[in-house]
mmCIF file of the N, C-alpha and C atoms, coordinates in Angstrom:
data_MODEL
# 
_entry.id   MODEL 
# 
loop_
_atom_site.group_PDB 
_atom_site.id 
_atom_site.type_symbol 
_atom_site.label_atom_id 
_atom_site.label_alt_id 
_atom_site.label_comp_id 
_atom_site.label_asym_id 
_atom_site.label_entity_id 
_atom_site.label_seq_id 
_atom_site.pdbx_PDB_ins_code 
_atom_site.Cartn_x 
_atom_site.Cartn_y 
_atom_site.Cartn_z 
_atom_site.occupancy 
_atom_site.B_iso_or_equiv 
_atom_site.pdbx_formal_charge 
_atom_site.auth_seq_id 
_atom_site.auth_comp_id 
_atom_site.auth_asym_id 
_atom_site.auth_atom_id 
_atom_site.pdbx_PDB_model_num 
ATOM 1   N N  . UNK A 1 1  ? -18.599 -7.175  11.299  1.00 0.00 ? 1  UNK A N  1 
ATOM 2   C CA . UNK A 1 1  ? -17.452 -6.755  10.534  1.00 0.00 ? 1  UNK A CA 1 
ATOM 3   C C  . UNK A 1 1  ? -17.607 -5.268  10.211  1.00 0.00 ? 1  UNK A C  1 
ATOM 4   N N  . UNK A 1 2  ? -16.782 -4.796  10.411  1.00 0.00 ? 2  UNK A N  1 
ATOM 5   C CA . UNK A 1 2  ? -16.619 -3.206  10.241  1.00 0.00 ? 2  UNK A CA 1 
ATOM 6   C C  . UNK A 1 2  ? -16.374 -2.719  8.810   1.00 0.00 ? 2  UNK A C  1 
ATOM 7   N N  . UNK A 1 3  ? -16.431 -1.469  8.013   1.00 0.00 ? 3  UNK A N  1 
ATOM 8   C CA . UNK A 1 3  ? -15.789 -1.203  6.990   1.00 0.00 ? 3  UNK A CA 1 
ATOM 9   C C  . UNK A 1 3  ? -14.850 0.016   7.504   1.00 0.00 ? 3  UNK A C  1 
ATOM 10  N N  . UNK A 1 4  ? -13.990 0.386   6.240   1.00 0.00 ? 4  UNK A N  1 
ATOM 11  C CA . UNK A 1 4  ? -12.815 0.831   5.944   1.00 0.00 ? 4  UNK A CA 1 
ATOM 12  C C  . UNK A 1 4  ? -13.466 1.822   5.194   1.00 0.00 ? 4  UNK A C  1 
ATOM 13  N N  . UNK A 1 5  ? -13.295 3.138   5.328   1.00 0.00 ? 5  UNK A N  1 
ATOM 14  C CA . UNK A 1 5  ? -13.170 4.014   4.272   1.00 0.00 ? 5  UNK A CA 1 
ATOM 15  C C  . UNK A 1 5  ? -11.598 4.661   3.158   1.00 0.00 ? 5  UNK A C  1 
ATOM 16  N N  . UNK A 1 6  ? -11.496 4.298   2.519   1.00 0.00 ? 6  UNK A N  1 
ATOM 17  C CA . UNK A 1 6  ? -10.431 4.777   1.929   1.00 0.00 ? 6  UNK A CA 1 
ATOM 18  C C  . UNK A 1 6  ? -10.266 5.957   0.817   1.00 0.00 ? 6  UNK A C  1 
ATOM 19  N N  . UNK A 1 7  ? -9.590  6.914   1.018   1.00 0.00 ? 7  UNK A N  1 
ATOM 20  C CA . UNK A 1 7  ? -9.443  8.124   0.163   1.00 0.00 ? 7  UNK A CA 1 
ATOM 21  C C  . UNK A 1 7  ? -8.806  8.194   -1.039  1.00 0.00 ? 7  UNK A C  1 
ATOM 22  N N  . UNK A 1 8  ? -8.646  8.339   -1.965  1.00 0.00 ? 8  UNK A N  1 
ATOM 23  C CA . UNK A 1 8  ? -7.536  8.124   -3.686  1.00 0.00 ? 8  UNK A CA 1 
ATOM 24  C C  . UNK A 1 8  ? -7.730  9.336   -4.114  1.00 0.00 ? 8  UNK A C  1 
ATOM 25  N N  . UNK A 1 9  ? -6.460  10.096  -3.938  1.00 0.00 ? 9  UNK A N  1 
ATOM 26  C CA . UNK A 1 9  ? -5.911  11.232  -4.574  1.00 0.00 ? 9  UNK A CA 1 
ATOM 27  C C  . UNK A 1 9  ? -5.265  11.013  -5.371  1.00 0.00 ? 9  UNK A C  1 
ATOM 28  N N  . UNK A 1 10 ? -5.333  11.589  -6.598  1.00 0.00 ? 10 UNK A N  1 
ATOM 29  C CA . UNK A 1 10 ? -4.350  11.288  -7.970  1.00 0.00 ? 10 UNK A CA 1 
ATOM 30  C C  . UNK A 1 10 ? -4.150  12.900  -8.625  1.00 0.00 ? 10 UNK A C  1 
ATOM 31  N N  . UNK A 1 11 ? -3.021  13.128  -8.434  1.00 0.00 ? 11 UNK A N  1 
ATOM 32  C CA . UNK A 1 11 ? -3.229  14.776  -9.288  1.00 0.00 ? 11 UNK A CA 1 
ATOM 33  C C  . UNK A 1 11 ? -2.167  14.651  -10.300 1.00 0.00 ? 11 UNK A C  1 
ATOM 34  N N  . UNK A 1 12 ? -1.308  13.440  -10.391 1.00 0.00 ? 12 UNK A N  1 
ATOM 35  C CA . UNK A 1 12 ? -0.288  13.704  -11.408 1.00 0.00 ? 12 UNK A CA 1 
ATOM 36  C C  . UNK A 1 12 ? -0.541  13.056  -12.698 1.00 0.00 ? 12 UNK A C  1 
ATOM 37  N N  . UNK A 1 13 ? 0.548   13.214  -13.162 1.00 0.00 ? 13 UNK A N  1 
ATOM 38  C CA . UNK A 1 13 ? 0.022   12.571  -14.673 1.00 0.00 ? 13 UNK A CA 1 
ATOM 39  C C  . UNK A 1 13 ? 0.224   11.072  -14.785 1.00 0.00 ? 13 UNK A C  1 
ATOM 40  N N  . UNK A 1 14 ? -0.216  10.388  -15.894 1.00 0.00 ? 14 UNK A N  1 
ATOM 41  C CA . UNK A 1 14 ? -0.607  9.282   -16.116 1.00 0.00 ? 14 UNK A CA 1 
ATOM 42  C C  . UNK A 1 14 ? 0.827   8.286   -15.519 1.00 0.00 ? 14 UNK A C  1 
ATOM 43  N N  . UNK A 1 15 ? 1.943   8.843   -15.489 1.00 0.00 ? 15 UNK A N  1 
ATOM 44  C CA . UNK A 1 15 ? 3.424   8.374   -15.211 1.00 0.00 ? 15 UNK A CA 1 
ATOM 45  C C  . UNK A 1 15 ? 3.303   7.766   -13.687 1.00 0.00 ? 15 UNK A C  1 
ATOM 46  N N  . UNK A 1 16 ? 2.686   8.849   -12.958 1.00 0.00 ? 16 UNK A N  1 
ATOM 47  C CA . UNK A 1 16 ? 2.736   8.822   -11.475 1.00 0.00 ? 16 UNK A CA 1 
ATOM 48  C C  . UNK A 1 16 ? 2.130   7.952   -10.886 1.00 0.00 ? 16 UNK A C  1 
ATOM 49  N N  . UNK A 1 17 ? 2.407   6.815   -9.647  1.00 0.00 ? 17 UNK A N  1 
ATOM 50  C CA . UNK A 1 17 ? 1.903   5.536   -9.446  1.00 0.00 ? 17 UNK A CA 1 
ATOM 51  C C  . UNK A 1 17 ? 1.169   6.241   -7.749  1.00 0.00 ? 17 UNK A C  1 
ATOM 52  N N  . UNK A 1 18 ? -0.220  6.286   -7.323  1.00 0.00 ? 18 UNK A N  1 
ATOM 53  C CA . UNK A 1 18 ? -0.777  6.723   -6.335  1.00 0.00 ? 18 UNK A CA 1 
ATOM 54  C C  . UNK A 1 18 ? 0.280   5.778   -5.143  1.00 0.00 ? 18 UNK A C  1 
ATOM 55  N N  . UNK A 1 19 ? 0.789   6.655   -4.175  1.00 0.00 ? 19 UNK A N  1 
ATOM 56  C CA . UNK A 1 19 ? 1.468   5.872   -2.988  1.00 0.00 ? 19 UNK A CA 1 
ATOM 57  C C  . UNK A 1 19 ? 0.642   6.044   -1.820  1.00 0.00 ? 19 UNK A C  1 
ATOM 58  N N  . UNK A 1 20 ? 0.600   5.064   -0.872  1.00 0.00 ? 20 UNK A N  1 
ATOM 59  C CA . UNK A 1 20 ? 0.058   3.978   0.284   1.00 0.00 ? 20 UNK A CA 1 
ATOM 60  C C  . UNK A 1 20 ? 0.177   4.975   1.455   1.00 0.00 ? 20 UNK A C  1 
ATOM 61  N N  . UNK A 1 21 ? -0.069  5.197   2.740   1.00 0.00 ? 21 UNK A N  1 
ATOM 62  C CA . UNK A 1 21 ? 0.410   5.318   3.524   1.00 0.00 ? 21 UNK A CA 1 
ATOM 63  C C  . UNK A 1 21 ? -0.744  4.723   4.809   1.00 0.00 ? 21 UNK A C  1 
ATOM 64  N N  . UNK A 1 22 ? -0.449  4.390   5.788   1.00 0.00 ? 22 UNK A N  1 
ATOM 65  C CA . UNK A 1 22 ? -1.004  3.554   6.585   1.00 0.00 ? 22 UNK A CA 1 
ATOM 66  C C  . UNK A 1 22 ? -1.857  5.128   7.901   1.00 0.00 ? 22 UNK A C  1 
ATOM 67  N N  . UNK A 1 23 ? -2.539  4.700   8.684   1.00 0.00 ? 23 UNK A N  1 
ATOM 68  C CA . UNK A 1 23 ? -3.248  5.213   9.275   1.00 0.00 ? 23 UNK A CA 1 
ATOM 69  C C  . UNK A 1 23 ? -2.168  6.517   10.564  1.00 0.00 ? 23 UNK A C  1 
ATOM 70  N N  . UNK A 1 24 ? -0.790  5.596   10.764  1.00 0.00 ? 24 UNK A N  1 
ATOM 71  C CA . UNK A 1 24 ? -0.303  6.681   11.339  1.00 0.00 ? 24 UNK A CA 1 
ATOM 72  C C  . UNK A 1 24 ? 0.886   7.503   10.963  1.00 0.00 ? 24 UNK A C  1 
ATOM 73  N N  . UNK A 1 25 ? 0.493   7.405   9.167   1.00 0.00 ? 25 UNK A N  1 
ATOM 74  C CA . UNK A 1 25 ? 1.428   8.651   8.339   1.00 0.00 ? 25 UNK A CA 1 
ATOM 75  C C  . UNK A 1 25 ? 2.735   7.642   7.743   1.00 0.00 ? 25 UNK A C  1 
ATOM 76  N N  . UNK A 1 26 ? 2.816   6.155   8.146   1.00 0.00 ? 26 UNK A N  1 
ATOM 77  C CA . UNK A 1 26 ? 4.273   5.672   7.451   1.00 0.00 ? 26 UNK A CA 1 
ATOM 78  C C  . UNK A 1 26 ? 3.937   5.525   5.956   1.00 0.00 ? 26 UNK A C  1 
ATOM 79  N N  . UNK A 1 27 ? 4.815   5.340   5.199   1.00 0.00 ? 27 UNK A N  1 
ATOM 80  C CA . UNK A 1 27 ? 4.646   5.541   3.934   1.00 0.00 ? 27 UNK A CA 1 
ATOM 81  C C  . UNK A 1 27 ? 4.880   3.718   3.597   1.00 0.00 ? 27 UNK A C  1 
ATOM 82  N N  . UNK A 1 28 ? 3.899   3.524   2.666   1.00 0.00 ? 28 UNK A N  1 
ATOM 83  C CA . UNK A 1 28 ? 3.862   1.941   2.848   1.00 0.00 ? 28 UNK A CA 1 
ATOM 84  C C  . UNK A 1 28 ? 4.024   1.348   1.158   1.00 0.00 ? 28 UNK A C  1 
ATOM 85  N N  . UNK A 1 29 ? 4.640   2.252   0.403   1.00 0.00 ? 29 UNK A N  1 
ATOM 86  C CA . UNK A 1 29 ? 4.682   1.730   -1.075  1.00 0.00 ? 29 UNK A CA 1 
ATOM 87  C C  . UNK A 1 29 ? 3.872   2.514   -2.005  1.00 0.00 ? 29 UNK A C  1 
ATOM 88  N N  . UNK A 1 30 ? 3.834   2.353   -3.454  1.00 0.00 ? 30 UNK A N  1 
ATOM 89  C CA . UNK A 1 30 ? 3.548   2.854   -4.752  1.00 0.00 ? 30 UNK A CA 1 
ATOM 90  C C  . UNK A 1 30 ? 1.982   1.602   -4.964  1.00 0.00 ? 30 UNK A C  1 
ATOM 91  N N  . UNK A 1 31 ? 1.191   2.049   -5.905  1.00 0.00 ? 31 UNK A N  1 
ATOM 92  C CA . UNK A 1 31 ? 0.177   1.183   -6.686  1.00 0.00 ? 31 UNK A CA 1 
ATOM 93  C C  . UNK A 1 31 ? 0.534   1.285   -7.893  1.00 0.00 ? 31 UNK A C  1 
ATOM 94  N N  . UNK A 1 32 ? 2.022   0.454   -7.945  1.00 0.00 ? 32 UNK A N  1 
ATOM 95  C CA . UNK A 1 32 ? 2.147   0.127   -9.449  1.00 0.00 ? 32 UNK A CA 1 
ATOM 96  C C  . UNK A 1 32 ? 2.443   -0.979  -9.914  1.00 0.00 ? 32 UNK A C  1 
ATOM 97  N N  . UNK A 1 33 ? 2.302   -1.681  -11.135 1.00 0.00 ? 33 UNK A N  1 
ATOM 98  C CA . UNK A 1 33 ? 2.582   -2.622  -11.864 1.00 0.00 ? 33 UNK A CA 1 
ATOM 99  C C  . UNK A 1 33 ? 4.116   -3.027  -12.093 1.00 0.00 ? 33 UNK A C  1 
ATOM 100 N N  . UNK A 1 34 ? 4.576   -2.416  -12.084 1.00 0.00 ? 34 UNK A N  1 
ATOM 101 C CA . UNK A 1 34 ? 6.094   -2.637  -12.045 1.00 0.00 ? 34 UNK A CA 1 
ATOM 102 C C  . UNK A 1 34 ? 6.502   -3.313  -11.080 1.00 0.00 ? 34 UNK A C  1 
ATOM 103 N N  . UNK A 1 35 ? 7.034   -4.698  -11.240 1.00 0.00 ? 35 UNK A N  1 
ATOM 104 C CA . UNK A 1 35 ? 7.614   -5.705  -10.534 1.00 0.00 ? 35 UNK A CA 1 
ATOM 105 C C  . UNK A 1 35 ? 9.056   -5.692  -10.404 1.00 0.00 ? 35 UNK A C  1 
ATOM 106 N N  . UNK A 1 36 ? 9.858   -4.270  -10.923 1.00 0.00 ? 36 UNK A N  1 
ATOM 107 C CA . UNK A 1 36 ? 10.950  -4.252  -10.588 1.00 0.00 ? 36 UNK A CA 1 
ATOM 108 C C  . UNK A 1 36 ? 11.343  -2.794  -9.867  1.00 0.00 ? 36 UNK A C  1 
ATOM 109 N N  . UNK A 1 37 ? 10.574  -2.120  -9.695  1.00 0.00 ? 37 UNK A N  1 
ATOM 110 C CA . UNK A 1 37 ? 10.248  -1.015  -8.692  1.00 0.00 ? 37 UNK A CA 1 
ATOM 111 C C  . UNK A 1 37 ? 10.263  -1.421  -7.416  1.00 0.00 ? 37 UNK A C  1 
ATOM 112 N N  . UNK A 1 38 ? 11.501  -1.123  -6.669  1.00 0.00 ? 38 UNK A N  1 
ATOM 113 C CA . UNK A 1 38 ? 11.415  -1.598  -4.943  1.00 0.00 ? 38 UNK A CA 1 
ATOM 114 C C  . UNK A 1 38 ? 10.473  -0.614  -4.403  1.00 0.00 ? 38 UNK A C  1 
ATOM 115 N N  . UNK A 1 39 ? 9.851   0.061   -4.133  1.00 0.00 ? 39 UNK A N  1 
ATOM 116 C CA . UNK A 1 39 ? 8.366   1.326   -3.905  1.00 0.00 ? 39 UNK A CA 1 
ATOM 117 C C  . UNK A 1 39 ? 7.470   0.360   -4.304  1.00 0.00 ? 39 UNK A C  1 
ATOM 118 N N  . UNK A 1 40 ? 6.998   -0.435  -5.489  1.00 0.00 ? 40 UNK A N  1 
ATOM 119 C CA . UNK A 1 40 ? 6.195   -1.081  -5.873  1.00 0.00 ? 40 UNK A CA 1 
ATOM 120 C C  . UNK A 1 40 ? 5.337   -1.790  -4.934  1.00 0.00 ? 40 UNK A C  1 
ATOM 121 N N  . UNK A 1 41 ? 4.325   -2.226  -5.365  1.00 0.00 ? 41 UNK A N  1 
ATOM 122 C CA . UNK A 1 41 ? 3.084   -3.510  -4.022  1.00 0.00 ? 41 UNK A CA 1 
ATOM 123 C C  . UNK A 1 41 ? 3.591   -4.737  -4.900  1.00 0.00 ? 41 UNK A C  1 
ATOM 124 N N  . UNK A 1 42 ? 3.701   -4.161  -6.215  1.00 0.00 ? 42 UNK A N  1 
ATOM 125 C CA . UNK A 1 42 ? 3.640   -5.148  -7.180  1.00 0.00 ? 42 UNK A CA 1 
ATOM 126 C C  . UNK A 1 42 ? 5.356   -6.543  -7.116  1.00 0.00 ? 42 UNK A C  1 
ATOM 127 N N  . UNK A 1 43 ? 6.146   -5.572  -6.582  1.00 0.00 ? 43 UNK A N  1 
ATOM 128 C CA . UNK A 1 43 ? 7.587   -6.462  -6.486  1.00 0.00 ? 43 UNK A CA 1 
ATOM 129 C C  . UNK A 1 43 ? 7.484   -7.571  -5.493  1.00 0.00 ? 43 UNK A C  1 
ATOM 130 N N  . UNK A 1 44 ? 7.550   -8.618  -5.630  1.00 0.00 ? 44 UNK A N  1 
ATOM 131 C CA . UNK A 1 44 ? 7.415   -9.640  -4.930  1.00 0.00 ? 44 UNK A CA 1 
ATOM 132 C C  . UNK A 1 44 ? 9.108   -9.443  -4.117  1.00 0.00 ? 44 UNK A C  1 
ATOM 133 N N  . UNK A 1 45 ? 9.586   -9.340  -4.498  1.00 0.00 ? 45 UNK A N  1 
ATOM 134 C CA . UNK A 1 45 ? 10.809  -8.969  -3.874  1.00 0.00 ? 45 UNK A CA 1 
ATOM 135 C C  . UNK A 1 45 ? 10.875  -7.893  -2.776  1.00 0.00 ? 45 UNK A C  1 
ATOM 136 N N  . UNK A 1 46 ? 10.447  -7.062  -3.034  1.00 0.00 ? 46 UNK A N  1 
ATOM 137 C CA . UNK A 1 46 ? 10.637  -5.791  -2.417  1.00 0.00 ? 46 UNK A CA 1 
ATOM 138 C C  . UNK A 1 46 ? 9.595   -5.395  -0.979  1.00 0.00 ? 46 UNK A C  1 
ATOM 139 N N  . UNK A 1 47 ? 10.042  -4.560  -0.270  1.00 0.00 ? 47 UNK A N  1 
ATOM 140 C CA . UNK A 1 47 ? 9.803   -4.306  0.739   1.00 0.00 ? 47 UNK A CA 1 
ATOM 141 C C  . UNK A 1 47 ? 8.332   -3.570  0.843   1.00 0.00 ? 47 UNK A C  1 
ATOM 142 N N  . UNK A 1 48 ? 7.344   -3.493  0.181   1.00 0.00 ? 48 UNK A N  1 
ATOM 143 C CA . UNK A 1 48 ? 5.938   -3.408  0.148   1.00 0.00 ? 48 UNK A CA 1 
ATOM 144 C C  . UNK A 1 48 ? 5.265   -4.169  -0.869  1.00 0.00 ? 48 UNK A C  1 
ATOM 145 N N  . UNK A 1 49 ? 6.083   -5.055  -1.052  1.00 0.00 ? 49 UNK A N  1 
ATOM 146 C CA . UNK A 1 49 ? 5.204   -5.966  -2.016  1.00 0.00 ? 49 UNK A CA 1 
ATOM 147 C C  . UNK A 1 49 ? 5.229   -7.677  -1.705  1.00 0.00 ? 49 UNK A C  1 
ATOM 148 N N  . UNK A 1 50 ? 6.680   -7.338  -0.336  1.00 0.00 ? 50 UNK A N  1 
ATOM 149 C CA . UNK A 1 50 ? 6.749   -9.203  -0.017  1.00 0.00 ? 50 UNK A CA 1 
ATOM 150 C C  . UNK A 1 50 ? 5.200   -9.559  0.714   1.00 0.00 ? 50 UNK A C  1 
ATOM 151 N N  . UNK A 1 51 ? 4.978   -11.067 0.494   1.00 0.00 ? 51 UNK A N  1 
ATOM 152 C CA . UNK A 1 51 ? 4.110   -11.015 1.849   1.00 0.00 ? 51 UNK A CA 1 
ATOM 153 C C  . UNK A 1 51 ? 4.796   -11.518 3.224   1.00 0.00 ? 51 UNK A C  1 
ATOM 154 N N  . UNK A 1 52 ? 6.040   -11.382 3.394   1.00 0.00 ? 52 UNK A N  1 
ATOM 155 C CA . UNK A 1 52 ? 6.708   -11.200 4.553   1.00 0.00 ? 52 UNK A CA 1 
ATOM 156 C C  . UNK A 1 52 ? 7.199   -10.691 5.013   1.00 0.00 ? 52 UNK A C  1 
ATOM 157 N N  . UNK A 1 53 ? 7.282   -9.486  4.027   1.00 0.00 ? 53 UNK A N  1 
ATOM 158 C CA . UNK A 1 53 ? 7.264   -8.121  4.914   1.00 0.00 ? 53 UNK A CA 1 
ATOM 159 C C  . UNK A 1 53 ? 6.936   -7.362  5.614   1.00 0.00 ? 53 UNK A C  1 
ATOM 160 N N  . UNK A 1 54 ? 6.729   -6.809  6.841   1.00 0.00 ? 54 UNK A N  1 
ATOM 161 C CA . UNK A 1 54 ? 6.063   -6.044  8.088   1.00 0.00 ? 54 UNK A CA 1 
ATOM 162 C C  . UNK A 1 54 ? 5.655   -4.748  7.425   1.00 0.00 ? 54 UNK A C  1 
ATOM 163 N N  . UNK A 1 55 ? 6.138   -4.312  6.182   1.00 0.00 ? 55 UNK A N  1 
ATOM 164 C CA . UNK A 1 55 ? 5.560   -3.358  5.766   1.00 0.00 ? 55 UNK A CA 1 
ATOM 165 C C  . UNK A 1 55 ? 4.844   -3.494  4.577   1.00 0.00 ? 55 UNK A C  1 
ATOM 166 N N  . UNK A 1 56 ? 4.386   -4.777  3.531   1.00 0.00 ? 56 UNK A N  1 
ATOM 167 C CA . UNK A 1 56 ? 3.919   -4.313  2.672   1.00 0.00 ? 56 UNK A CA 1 
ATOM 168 C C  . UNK A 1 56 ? 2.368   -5.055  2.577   1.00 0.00 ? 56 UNK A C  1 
ATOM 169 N N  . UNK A 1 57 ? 1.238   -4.256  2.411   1.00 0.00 ? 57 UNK A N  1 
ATOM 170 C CA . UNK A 1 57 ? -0.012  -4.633  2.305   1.00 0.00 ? 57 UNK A CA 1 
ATOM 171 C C  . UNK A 1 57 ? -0.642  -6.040  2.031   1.00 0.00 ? 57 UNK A C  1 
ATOM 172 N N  . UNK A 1 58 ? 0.559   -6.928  1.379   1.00 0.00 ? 58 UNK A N  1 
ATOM 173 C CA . UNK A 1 58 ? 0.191   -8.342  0.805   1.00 0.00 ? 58 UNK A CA 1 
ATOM 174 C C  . UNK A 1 58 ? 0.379   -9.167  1.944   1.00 0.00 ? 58 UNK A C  1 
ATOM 175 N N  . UNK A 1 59 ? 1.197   -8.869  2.976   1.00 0.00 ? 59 UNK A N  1 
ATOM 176 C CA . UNK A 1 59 ? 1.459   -9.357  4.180   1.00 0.00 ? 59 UNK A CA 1 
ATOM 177 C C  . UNK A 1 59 ? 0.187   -9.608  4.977   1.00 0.00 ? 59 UNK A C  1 
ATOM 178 N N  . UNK A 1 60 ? -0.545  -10.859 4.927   1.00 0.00 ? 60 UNK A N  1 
ATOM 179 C CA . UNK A 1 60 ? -2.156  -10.792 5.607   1.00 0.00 ? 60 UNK A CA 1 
ATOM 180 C C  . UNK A 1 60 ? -2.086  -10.868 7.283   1.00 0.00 ? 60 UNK A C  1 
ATOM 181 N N  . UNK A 1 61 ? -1.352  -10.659 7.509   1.00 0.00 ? 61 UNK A N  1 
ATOM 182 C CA . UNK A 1 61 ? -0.709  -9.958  9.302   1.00 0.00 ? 61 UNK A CA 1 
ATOM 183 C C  . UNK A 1 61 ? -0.539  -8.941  9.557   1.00 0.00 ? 61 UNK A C  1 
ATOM 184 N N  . UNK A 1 62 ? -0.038  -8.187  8.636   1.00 0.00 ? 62 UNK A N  1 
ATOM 185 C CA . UNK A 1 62 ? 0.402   -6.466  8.835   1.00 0.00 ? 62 UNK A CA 1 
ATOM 186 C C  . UNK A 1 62 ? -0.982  -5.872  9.167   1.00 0.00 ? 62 UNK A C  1 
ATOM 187 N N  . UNK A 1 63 ? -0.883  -4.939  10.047  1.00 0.00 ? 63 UNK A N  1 
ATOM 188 C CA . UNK A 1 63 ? -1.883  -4.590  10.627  1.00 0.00 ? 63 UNK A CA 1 
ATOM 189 C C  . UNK A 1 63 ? -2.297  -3.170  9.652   1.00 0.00 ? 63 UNK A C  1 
ATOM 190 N N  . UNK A 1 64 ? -1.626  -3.020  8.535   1.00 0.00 ? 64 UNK A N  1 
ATOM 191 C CA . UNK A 1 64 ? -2.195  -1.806  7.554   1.00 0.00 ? 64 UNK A CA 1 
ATOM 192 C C  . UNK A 1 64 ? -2.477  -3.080  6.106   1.00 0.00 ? 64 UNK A C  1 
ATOM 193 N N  . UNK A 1 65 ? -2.809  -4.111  6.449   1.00 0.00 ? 65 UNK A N  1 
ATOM 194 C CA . UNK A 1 65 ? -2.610  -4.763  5.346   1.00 0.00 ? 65 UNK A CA 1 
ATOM 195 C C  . UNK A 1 65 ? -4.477  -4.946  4.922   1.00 0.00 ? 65 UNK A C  1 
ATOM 196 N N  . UNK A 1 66 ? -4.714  -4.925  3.481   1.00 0.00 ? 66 UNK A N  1 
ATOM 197 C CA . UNK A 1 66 ? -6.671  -4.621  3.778   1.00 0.00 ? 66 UNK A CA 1 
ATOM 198 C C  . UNK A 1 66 ? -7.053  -6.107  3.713   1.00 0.00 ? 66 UNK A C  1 
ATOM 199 N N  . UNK A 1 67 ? -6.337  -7.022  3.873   1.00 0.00 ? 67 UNK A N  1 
ATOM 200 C CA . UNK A 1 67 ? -6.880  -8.239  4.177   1.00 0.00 ? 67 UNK A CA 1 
ATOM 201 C C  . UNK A 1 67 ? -7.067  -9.066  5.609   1.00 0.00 ? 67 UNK A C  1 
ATOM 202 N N  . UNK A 1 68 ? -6.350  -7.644  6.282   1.00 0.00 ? 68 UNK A N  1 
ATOM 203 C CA . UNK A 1 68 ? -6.442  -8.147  7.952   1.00 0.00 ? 68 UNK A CA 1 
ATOM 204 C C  . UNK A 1 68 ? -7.769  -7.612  8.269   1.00 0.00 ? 68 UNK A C  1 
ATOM 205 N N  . UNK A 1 69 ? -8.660  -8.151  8.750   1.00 0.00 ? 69 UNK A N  1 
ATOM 206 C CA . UNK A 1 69 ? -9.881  -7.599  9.193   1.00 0.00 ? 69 UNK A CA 1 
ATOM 207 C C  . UNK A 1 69 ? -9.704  -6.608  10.920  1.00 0.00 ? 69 UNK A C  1 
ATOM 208 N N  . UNK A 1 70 ? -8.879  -6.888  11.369  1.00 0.00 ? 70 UNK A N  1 
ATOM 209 C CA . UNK A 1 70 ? -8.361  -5.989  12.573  1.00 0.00 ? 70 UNK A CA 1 
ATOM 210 C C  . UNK A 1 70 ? -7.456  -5.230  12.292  1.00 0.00 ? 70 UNK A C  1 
ATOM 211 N N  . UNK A 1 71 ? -7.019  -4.969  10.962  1.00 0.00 ? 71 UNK A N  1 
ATOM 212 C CA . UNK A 1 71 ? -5.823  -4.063  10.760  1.00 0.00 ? 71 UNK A CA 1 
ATOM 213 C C  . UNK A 1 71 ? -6.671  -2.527  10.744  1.00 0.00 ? 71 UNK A C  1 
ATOM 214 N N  . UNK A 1 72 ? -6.381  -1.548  10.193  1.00 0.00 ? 72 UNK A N  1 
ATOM 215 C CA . UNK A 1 72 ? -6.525  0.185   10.118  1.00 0.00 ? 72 UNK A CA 1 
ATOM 216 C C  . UNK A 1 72 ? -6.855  0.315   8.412   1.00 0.00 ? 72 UNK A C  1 
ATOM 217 N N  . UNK A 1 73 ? -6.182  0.206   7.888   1.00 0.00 ? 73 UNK A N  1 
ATOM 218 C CA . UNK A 1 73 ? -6.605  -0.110  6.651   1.00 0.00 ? 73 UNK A CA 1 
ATOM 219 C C  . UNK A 1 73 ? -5.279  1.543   5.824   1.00 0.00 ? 73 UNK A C  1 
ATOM 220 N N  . UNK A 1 74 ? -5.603  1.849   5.015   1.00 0.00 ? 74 UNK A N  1 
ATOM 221 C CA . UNK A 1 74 ? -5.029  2.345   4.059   1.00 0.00 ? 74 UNK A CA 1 
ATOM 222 C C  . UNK A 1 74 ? -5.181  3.789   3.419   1.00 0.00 ? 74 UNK A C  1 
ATOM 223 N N  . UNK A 1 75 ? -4.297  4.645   3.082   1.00 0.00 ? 75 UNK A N  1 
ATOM 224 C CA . UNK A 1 75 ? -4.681  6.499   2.887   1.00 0.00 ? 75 UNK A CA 1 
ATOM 225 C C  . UNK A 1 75 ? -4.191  6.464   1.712   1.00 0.00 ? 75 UNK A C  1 
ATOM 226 N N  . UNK A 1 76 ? -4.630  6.869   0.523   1.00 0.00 ? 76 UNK A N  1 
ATOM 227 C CA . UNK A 1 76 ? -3.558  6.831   -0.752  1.00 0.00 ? 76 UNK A CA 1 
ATOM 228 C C  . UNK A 1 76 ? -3.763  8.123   -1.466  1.00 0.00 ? 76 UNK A C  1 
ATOM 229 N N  . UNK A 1 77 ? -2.799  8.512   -1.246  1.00 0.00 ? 77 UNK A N  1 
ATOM 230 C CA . UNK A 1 77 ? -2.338  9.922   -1.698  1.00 0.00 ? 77 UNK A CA 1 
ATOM 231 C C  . UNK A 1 77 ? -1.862  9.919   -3.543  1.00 0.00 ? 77 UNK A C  1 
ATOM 232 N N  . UNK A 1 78 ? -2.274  10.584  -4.730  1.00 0.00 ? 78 UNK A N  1 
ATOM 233 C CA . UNK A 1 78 ? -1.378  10.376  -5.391  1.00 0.00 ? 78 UNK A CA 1 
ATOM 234 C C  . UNK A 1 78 ? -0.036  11.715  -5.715  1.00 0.00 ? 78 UNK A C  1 
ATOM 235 N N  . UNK A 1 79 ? 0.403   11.347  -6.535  1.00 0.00 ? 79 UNK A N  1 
ATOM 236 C CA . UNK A 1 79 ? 1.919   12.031  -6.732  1.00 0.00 ? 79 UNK A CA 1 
ATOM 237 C C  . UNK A 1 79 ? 1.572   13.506  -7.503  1.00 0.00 ? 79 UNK A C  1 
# 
């Protein structure tokens, strides 16, 4: 089994939620708590937070998702 290195940039203030982006630059969602934020991981609804979504990390198929062991894994930039 291989590891993942992952980077966490945070330069904004406490408001600002660090966002996702996958290995070839798509932008894949927010790391925030807010379950009514469509950007959110946290929205079960929303488009990086379904797990049947092709884009959001909870999806254990998505190949940027960190529970796929063959996926790429994750860049998180903050705001």
């Amino acid at each position: 089994m291989g590891s993942r290195l992952v980077f966490i940039h945070w330069s904004g203030s406490r408001t600002d939620a660090p966002r996702l982006y996958d290995q070839q630059g798509n932008y894949r969602g927010k790391l925030s708590t807010n379950p009514y934020d469509p950007d959110s991981t946290s929205n079960p609804y929303g488009r990086y937070g379904s797990p049947f979504s092709p884009d959001s990390i909870k999806n254990p198929y998505s190949p940027s998702s960190p529970t796929n062991r063959y996926g790429h894994g994750l860049r998180i930039e903050g705001r």
